[in-house]
Backbone as ProteinMPNN parsed JSONL, in Angstrom:
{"seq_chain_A": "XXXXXXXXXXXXXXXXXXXXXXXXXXXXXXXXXXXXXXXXXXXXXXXXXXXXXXXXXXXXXXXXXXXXXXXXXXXXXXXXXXXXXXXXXXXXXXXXXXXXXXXXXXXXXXXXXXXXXXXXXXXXXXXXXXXXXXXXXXXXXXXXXXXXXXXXXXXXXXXXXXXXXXXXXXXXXXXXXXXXXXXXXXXXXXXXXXXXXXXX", "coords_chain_A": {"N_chain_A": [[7.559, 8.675, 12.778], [7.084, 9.409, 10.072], [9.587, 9.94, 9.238], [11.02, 7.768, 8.754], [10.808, 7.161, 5.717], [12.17, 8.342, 3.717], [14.766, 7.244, 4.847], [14.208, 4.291, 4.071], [14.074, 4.566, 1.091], [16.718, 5.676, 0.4], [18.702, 4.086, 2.004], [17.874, 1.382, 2.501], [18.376, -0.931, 4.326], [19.668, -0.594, 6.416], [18.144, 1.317, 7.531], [16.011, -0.439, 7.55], [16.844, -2.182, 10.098], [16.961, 0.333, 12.125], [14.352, 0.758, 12.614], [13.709, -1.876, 13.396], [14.92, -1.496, 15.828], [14.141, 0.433, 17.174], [11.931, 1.912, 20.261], [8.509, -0.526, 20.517], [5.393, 0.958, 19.2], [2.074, 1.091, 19.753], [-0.519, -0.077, 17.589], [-2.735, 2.043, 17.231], [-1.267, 4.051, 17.608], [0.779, 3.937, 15.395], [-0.917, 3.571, 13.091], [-1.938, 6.566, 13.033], [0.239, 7.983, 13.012], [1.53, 7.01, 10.991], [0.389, 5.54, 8.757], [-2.228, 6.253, 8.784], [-1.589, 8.848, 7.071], [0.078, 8.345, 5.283], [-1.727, 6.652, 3.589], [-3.479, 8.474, 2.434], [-2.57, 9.675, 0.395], [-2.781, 8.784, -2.357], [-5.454, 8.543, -2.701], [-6.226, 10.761, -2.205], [-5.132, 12.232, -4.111], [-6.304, 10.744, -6.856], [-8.663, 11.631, -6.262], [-8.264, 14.539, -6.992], [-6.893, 13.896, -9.731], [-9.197, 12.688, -10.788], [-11.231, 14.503, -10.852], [-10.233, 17.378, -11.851], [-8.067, 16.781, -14.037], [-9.007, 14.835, -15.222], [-8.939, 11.293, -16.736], [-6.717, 10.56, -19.242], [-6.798, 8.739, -22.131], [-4.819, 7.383, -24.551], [-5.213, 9.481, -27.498], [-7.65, 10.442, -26.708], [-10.418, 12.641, -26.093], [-10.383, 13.704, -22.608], [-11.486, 11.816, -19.694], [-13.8, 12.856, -17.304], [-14.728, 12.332, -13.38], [-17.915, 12.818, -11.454], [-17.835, 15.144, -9.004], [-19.133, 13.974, -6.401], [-19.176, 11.059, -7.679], [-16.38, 10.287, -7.775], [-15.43, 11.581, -4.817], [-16.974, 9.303, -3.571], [-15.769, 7.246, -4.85], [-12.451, 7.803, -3.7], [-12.414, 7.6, -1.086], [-13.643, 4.754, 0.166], [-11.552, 3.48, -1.93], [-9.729, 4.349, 0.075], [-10.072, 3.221, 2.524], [-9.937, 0.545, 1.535], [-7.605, 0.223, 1.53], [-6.354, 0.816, 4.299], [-7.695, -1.222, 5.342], [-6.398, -3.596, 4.661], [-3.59, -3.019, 4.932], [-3.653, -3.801, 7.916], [-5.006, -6.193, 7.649], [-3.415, -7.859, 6.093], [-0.661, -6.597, 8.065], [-1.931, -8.791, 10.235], [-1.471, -10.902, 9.564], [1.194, -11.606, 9.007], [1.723, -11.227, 11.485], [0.821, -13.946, 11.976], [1.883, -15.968, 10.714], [4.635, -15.666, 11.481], [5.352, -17.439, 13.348], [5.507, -19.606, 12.448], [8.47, -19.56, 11.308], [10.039, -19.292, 13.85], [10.167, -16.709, 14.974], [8.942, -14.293, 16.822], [7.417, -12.108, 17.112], [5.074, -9.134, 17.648], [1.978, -8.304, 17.23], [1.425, -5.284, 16.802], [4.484, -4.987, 15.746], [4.18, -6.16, 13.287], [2.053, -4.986, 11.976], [3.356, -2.447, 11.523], [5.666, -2.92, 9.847], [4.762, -4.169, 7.883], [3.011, -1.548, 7.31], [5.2, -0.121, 6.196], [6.277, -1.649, 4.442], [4.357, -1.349, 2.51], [4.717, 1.508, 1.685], [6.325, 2.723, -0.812], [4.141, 1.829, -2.79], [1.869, 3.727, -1.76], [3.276, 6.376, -1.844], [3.44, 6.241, -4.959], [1.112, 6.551, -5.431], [1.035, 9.453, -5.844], [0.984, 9.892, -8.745], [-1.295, 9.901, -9.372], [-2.535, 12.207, -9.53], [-1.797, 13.197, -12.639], [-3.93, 11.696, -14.159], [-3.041, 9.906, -16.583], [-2.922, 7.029, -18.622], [-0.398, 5.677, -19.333], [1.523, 6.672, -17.869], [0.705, 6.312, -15.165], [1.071, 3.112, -15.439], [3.222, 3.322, -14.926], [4.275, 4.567, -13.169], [2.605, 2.764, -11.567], [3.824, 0.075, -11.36], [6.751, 0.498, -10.734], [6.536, 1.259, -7.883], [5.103, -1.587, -7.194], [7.618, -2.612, -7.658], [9.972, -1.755, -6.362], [8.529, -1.996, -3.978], [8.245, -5.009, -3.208], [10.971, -5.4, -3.349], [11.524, -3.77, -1.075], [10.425, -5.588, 0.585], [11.494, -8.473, 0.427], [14.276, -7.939, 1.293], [14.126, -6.95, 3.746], [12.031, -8.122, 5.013], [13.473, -10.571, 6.119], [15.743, -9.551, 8.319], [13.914, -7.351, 9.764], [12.833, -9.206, 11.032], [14.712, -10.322, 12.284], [15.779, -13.303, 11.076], [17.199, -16.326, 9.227], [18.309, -15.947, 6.101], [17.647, -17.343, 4.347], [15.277, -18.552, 5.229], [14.1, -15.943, 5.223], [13.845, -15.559, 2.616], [11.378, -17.377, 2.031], [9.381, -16.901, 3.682], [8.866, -14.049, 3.237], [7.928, -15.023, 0.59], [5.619, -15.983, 0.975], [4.147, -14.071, 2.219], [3.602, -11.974, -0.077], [2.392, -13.419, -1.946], [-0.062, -13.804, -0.437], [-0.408, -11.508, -0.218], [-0.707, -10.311, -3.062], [-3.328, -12.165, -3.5], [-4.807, -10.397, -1.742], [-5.077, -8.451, -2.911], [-6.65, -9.195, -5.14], [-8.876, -10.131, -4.115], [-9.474, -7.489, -3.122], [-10.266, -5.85, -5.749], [-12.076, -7.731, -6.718], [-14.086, -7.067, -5.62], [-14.574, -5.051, -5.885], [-15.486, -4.952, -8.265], [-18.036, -5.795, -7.684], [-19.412, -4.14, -6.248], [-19.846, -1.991, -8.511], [-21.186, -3.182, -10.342], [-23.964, -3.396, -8.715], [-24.604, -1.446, -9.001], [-22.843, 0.875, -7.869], [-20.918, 2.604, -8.833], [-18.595, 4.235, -11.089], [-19.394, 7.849, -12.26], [-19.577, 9.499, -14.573], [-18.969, 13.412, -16.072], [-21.203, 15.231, -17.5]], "CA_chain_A": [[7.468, 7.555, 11.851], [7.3, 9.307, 8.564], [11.008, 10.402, 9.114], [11.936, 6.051, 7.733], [10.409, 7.108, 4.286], [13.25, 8.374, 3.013], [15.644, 5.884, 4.844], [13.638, 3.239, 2.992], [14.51, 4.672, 0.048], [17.951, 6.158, 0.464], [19.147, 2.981, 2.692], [16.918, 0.404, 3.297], [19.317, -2.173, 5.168], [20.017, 0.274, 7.683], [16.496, 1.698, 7.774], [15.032, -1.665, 8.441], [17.48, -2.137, 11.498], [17.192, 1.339, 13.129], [12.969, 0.518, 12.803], [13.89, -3.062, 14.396], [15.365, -0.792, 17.27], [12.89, 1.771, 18.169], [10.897, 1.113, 20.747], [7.277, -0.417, 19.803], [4.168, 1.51, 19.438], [0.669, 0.798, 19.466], [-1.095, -0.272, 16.781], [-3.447, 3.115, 16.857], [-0.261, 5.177, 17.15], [1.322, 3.556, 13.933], [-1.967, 4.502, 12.093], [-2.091, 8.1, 13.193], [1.473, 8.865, 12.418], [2.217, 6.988, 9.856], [-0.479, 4.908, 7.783], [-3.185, 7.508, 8.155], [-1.492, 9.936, 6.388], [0.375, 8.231, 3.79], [-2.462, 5.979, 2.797], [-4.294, 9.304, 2.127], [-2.08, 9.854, -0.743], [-3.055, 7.914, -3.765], [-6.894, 8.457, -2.694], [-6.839, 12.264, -2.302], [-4.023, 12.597, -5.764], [-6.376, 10.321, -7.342], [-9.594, 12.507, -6.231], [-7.921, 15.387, -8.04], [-6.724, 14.27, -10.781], [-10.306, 12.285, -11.876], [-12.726, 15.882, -11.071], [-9.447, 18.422, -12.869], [-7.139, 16.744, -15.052], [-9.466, 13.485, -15.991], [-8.801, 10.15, -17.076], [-6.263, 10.275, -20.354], [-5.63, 7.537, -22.573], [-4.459, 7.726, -25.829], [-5.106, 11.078, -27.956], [-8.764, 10.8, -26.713], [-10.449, 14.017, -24.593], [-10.277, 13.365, -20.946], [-12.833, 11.784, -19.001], [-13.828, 13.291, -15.657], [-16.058, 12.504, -12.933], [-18.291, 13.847, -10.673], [-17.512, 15.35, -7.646], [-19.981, 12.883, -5.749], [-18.881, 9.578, -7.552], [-14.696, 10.419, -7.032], [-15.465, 11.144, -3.379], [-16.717, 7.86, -3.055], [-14.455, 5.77, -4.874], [-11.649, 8.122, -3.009], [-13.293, 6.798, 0.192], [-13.54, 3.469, -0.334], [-10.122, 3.159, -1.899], [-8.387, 4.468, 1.151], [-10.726, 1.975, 3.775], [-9.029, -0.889, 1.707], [-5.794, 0.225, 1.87], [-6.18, 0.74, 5.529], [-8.165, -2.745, 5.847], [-5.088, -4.006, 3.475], [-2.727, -2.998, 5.964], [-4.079, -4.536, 8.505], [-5.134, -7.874, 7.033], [-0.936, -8.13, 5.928], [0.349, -7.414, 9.08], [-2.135, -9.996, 10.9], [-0.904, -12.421, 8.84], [2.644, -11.708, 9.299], [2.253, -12.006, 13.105], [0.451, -15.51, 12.464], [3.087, -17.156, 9.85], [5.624, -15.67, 11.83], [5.236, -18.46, 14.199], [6.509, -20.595, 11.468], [9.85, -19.459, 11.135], [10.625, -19.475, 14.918], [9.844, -15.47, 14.995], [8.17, -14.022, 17.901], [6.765, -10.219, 16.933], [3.679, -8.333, 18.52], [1.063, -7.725, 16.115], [1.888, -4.249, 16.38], [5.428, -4.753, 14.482], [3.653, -6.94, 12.148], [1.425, -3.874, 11.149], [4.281, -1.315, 11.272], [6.768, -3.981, 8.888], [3.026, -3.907, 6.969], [2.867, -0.186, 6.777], [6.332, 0.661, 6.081], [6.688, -1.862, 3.16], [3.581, -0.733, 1.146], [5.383, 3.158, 1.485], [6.535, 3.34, -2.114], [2.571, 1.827, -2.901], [1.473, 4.876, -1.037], [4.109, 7.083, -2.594], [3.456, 6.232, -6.271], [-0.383, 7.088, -5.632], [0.7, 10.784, -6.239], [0.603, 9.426, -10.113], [-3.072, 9.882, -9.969], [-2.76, 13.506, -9.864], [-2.42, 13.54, -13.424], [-3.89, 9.823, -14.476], [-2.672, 9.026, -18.094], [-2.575, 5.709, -18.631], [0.862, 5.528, -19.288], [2.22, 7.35, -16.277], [-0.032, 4.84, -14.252], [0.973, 2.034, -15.469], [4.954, 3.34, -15.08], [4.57, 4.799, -11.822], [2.783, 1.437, -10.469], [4.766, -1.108, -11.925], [8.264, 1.185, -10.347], [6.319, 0.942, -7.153], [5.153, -2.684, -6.875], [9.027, -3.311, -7.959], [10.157, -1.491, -5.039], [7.856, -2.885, -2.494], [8.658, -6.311, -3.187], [12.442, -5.475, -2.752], [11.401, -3.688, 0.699], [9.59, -6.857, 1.674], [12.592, -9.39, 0.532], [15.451, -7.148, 2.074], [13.471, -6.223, 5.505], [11.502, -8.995, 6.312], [14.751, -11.357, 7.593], [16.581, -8.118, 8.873], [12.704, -7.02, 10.707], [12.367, -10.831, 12.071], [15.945, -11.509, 12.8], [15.518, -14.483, 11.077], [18.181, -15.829, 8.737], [17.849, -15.04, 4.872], [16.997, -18.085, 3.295], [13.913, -18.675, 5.956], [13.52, -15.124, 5.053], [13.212, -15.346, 1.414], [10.407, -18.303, 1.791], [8.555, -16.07, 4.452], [8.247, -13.144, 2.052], [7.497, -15.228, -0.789], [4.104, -16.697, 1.599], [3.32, -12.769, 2.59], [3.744, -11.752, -1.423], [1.552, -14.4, -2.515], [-1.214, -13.609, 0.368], [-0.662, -10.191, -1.033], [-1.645, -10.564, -4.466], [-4.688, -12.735, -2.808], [-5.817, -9.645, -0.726], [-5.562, -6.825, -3.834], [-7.539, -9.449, -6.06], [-10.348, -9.725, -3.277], [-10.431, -6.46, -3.269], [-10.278, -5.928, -7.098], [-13.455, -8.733, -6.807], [-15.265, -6.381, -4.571], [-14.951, -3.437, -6.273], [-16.293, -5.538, -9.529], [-19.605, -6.389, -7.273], [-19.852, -3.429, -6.085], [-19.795, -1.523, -9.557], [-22.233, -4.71, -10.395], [-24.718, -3.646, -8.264], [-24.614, 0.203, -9.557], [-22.563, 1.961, -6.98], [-20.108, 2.64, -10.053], [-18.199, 5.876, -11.878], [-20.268, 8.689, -12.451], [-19.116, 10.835, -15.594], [-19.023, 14.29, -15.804], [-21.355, 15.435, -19.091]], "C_chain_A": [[7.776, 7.983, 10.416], [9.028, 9.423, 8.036], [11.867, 8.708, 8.254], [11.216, 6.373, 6.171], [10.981, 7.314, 3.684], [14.69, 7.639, 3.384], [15.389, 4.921, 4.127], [13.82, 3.162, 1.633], [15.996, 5.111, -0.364], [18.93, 4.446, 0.654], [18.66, 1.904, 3.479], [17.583, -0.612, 4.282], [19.476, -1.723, 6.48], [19.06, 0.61, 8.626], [15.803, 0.547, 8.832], [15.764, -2.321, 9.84], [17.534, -1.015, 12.356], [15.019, 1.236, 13.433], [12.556, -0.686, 14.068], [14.018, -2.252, 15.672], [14.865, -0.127, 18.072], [12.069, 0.814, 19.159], [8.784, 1.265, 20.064], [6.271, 0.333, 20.188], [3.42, 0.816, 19.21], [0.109, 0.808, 17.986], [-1.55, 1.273, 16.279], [-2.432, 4.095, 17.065], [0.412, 4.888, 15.667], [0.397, 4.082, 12.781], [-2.289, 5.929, 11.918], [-0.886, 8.895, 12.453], [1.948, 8.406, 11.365], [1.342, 6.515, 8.824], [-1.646, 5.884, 7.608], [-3.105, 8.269, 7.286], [-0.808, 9.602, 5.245], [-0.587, 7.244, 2.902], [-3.497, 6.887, 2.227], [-3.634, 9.631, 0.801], [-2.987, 9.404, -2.081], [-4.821, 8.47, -3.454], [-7.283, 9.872, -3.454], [-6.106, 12.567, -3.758], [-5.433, 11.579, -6.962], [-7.934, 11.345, -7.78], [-9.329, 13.834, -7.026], [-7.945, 15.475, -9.361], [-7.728, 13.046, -11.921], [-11.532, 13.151, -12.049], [-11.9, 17.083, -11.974], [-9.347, 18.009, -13.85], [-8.25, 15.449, -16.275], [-8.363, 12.599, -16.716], [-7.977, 10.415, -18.766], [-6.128, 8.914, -20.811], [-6.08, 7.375, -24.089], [-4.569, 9.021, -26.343], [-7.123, 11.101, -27.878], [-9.242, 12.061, -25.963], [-10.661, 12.99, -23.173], [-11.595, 12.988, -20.368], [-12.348, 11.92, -17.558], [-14.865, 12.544, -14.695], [-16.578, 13.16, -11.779], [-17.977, 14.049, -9.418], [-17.962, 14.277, -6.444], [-18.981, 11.462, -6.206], [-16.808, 9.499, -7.245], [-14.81, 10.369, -5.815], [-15.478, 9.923, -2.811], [-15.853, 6.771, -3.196], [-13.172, 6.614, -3.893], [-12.093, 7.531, -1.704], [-12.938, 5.618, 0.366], [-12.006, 2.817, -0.821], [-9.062, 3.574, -0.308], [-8.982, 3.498, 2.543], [-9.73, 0.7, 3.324], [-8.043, -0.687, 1.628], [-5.466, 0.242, 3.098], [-6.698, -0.939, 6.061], [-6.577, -4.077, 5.336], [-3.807, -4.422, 4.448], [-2.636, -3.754, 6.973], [-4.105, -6.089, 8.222], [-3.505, -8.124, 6.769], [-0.606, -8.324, 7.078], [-0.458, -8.769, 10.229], [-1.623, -11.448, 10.124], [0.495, -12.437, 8.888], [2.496, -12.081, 10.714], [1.64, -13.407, 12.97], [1.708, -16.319, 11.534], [4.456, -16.681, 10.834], [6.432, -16.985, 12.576], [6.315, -19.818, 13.642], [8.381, -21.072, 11.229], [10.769, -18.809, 12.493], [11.025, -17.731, 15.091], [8.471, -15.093, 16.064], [7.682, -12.062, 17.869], [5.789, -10.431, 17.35], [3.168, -8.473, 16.998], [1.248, -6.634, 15.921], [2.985, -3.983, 15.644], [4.868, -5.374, 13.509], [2.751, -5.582, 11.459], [2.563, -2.868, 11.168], [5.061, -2.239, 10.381], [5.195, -3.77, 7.412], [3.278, -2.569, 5.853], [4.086, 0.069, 6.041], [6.921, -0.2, 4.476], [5.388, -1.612, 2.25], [4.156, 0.877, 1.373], [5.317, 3.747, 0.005], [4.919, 2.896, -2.729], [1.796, 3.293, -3.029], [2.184, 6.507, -2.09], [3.739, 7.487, -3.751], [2.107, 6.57, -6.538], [-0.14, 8.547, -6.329], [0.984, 10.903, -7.777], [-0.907, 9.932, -10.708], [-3.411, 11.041, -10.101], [-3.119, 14.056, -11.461], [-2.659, 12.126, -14.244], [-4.315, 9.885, -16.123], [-2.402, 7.652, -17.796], [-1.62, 5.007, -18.809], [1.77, 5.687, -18.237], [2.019, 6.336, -15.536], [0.465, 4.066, -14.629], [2.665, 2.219, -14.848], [4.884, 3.223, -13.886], [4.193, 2.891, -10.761], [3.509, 0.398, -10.341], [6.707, -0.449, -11.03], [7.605, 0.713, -8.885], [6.144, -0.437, -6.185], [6.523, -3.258, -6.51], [9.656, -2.888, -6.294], [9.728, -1.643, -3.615], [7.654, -4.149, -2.052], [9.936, -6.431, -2.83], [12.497, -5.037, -1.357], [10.957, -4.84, 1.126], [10.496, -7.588, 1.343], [13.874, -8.93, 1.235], [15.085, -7.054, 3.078], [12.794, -7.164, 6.16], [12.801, -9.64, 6.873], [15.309, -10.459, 8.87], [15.463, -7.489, 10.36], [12.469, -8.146, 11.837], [13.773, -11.232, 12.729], [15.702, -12.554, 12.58], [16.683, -14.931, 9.907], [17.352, -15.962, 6.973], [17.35, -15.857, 4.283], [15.037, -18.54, 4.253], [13.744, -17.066, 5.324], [12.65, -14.638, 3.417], [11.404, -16.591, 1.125], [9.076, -17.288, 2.498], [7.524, -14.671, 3.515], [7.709, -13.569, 0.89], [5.485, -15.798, -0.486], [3.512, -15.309, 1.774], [3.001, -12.064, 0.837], [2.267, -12.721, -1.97], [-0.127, -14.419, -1.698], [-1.338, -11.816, -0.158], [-1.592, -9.489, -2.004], [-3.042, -11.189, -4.163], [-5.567, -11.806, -2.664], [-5.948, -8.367, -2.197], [-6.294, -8.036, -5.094], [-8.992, -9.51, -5.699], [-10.732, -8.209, -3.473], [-10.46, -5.561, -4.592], [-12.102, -6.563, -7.282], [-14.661, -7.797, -6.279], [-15.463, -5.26, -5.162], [-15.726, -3.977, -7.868], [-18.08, -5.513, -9.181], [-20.072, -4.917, -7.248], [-20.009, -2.236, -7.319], [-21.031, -2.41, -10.536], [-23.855, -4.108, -10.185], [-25.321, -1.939, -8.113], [-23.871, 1.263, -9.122], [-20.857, 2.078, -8.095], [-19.541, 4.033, -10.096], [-19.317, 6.067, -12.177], [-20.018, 9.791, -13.588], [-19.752, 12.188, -15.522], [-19.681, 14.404, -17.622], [-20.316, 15.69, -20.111]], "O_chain_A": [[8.462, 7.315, 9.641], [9.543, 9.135, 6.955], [12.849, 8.611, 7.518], [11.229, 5.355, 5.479], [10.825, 6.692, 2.633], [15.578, 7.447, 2.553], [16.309, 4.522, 3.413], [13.779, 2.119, 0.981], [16.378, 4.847, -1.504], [19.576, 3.854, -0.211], [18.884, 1.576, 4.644], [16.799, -1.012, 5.143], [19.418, -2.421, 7.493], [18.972, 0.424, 9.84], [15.369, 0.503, 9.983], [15.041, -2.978, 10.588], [18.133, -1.206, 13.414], [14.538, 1.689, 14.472], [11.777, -0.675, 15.021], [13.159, -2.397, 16.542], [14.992, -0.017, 19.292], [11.694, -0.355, 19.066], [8.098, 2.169, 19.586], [6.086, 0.495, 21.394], [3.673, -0.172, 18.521], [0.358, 1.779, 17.272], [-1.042, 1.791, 15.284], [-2.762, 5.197, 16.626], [0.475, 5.828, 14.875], [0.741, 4.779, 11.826], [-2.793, 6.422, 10.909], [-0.886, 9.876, 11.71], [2.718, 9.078, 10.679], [1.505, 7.145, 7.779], [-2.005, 6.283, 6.5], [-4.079, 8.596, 6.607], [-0.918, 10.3, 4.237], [-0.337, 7.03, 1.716], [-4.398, 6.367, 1.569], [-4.491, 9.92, -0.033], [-3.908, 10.094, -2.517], [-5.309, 8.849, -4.519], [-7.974, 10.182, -4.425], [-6.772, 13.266, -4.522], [-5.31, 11.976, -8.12], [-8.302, 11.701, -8.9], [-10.255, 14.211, -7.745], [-8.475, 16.307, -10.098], [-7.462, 12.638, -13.052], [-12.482, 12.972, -12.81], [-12.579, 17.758, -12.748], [-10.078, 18.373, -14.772], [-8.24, 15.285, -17.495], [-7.273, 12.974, -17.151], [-8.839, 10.463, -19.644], [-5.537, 8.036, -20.182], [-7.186, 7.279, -24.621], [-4.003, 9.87, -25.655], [-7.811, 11.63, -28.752], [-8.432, 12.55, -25.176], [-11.021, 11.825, -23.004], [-12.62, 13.657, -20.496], [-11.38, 11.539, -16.901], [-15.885, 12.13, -15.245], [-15.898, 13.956, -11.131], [-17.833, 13.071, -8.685], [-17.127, 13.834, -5.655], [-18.231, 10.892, -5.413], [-16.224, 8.661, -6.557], [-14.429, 9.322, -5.292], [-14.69, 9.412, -2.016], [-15.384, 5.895, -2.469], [-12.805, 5.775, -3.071], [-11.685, 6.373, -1.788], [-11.791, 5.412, 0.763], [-11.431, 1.896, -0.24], [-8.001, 3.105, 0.104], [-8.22, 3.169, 3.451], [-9.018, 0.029, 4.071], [-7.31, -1.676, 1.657], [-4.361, -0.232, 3.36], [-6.169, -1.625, 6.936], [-6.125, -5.109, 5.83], [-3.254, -5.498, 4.674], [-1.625, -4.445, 7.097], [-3.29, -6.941, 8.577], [-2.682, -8.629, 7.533], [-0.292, -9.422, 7.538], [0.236, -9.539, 10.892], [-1.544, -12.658, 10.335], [0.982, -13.562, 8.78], [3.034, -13.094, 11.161], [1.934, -14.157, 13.902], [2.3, -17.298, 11.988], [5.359, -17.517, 10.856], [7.59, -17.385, 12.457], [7.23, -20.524, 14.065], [9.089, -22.068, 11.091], [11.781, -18.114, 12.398], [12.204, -17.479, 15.339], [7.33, -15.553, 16.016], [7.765, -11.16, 18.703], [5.351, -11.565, 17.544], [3.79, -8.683, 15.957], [1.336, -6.44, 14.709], [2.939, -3.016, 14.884], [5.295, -4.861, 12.474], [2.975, -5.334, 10.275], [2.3, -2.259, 10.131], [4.303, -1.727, 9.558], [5.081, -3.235, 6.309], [3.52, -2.423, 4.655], [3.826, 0.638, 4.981], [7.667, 0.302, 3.635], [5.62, -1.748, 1.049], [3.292, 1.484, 0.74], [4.675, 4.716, -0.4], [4.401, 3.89, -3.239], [1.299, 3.818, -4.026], [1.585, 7.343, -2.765], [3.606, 8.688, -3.982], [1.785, 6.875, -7.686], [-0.896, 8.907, -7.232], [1.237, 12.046, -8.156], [-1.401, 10.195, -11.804], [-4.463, 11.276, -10.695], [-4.024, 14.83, -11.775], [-1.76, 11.55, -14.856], [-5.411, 9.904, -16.682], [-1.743, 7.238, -16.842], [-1.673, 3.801, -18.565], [2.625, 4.892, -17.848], [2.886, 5.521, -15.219], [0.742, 3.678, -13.494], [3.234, 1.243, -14.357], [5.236, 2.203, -13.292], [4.83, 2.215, -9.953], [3.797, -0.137, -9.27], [7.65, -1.233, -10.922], [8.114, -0.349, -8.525], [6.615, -0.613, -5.061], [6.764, -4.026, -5.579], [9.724, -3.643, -5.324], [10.301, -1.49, -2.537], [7.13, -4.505, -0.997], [10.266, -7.361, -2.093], [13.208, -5.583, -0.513], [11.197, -5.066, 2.312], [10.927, -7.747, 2.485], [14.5, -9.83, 1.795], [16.09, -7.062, 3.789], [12.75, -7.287, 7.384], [13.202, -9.303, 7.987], [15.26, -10.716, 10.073], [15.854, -7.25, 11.502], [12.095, -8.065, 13.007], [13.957, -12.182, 13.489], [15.339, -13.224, 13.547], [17.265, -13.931, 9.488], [16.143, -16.045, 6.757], [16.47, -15.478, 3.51], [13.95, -18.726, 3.705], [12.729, -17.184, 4.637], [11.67, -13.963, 3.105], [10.595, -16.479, 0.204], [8.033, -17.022, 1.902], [6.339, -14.436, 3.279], [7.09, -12.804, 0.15], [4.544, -15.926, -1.27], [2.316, -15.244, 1.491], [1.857, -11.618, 0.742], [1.211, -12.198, -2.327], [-1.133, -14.908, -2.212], [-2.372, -11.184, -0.375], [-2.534, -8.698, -1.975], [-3.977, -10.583, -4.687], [-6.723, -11.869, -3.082], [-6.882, -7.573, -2.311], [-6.44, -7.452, -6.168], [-9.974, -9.197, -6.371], [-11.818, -7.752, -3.831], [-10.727, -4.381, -4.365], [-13.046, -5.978, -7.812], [-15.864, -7.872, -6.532], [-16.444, -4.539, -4.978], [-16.5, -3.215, -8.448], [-19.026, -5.323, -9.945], [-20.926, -4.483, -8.02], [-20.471, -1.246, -6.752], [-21.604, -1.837, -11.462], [-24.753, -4.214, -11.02], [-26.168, -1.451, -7.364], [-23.968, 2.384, -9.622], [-19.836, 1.473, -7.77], [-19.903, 4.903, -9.304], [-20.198, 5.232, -12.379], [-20.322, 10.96, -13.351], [-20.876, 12.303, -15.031], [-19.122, 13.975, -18.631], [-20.631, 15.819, -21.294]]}, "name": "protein", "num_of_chains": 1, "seq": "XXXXXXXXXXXXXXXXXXXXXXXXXXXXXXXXXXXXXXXXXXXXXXXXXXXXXXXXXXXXXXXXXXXXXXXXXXXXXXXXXXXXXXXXXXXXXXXXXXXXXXXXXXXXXXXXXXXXXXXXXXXXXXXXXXXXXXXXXXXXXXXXXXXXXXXXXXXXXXXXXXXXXXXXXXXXXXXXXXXXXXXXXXXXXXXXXXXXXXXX"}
C-alpha cells in the first residue's frame, strides 16, 4: 500500500486508476499497511518536536511540554485521525449510493486513507513546530488533499466528472464537519482539565 504515496504525488491520475485495479483488501489490512503507519506521523513528529524543539512563535523562548501531557495529546490525536478515517470512508460508501456508485466499504476507507496521505505527510512539520512552518506546511497539505479528493473521487467511483465534482464537494463539506467536532472535543476536553502540561 504505502508504495501509491509517491504515485499520488508524482501522478495522481494514474495512481488513482492502478488503486481502482488492485484487488480489494480488508478493511483491517488497509489499516495495518497503510493507515496505521502513516497516521502515526504527525502524532509521533508532533510528540518530538513539543518535549525537544518546543512550541515557537515569534522571537519568544520555546514552550515545551511534559513528557506525560505530549504523550497524551500524541495519543489522542492519532485515535481521531484513525476514527477520522473511518467516519469519511463510511460516509463515502453511504452517499455513494447517490451517484449510482456501488463500492464496498472497504474501498470507501482505502479512497479515505489514501486521500488524507499528504494530511499525514505534512504532520512531519511538527517536528520542529514554529508557527509559521505550521501554518505553511498545513495549508500546502489541505491544498493537496482537496485536489486528491476532486481528481480521484470520479476516476475511484467510475463515475463521470461533473457527478464527481458534486460528490466531493458533499465528502469536503462532511469533512470540515468531522475536524470541527473534533476541534469541539478537544475544547471540552481541555475544559474539563485534561489539557497541556508545560515544562517549568
Amino acid at each position: 500500500m504505502i508504495h501509491h504515496v509517491l504515485g499520488l504525488f508524482t501522478h495522481p491520475d494514474q495512481e488513482w486508476l492502478e488503486i481502482r485495479g488492485e484487488k480489494e483488501q480488508s478493511i483491517s489490512r488497509m489499516y495495518l499497511t497503510h493507515t496505521l503507519i502513516l497516521a502515526a506521523i504527525p502524532p509521533i513528529s508532533a510528540f518530538v518536536g513539543m518535549t525537544q524543539s518546543g512550541w515557537v512563535i515569534s522571537d519568544r523562548a520555546p514552550v515545551l511540554l511534559t513528557l506525560e501531557s505530549a504523550g497524551w495529546m500524541a495519543l489522542m490525536s492519532y485515535i481521531a485521525m484513525l476514527a477520522g478515517v473511518a467516519v469519511m470512508g463510511g460516509f463515502i460508501h453511504w452517499m455513494a449510493r447517490t451517484y449510482d456508485a456501488s463500492p464496498t466499504l472497504a474501498s470507501c476507507v482505502a479512497f479515505s486513507t489514501y486521500t488524507a496521505t499528504p494530511l499525514f505527510i505534512g504532520g512531519l512539520a511538527a517536528l520542529y513546530p514554529h508557527m509559521w512552518l505550521g501554518m505553511m506546511a498545513g495549508l500546502a497539505a489541505v491544498c493537496y488533499t482537496v485536489y486528491l479528493l476532486y481528481v480521484g473521487l470520479p476516476l475511484f467511483m467510475n463515475i463521470p466528472a461533473d457527478e464527481g465534482f458534486m460528490f466531493s464537494s458533499s465528502v469536503l463539506a462532511v469533512g470540515l464537519v468531522v475536524l470541527v467536532a473534533i476541534m469541539a472535543f478537544t475544547v471540552v476536553l481541555w475544559g474539563i482539565g485534561v489539557g497541556p502540561q508545560y515544562t517549568p
